[in-house]
N, C-alpha and C positions, 0 to 999 in steps of 0.2 A: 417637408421643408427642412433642410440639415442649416442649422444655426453656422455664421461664418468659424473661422477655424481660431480665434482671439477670443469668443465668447464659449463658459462651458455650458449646457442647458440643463439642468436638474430638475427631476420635477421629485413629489415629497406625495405620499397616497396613504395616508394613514385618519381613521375616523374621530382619532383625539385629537382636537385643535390643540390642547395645550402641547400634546408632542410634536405636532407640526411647526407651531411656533418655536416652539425651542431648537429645533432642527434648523428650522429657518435663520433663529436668529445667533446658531453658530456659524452658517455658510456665510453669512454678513461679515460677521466678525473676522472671519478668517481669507473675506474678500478685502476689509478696511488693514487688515494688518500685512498683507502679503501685496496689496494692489492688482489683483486680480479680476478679472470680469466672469463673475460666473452667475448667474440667473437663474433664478427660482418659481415654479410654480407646483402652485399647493392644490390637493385633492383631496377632498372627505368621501369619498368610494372610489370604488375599482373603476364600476360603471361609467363617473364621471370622465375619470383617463382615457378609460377603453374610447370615450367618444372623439375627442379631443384629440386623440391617435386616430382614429378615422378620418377627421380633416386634412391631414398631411405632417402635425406638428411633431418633433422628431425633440429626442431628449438624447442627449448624451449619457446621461445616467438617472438610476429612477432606484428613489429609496421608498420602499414596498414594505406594510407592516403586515408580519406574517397572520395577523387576526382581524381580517377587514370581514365585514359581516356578510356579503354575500358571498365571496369569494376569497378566500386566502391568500398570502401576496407569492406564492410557489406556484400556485397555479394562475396567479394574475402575469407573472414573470416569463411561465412556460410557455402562455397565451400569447404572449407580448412578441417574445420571439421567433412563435411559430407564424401568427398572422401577419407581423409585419418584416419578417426577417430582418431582424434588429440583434443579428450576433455581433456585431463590436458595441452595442451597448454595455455599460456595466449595469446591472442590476442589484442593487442590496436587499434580501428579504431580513428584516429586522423586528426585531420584538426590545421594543423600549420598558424595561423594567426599573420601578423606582422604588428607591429602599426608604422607607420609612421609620423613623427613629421614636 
């Protein structure tokens, strides 16, 4: 199911809710500041996504943290766009580091 072309679909697959959140709550912010429609849905495993892309749900861009515990988000990504031929999605494999003072 490809989201209308007004709406961006994101989804966020990362196992730390605190990074998920804060991911989250910059695309917010930077939908309230720009007026924007971009939508969000969030994943704590691969597994979880992998399913939910089985139903038919189609994301315009998928930010993927490269240390999810069963599977890494390079081969979550490679997967993504082998089985569902999803080459005009963008994919971000990311690794959120926080510097502690």
């Amino acid at each position: 199911m490809k989201g209308d072309v007004h709406m961006l679909r994101i989804a966020i697959c990362d196992d730390d809710k605190g990074v998920c959140s804060q991911l989250e709550g910059w695309i917010e912010q930077y939908n309230y500041e720009n007026a924007t429609r971009l939508y969000v849905d969030v994943y704590h495993s691969a597994e979880t996504l992998q399913q939910q892309l089985q139903t038919g749900q189609w994301y315009d861009m998928l930010f993927l943290d490269i240390e999810l515990p069963q599977k890494n988000g390079i081969e979550l990504g490679q997967m993504i766009r082998s089985a569902w031929k999803m080459d005009l999605i963008q994919i971000i494999v990311w690794i959120y580091l926080m510097c502690i003072h």
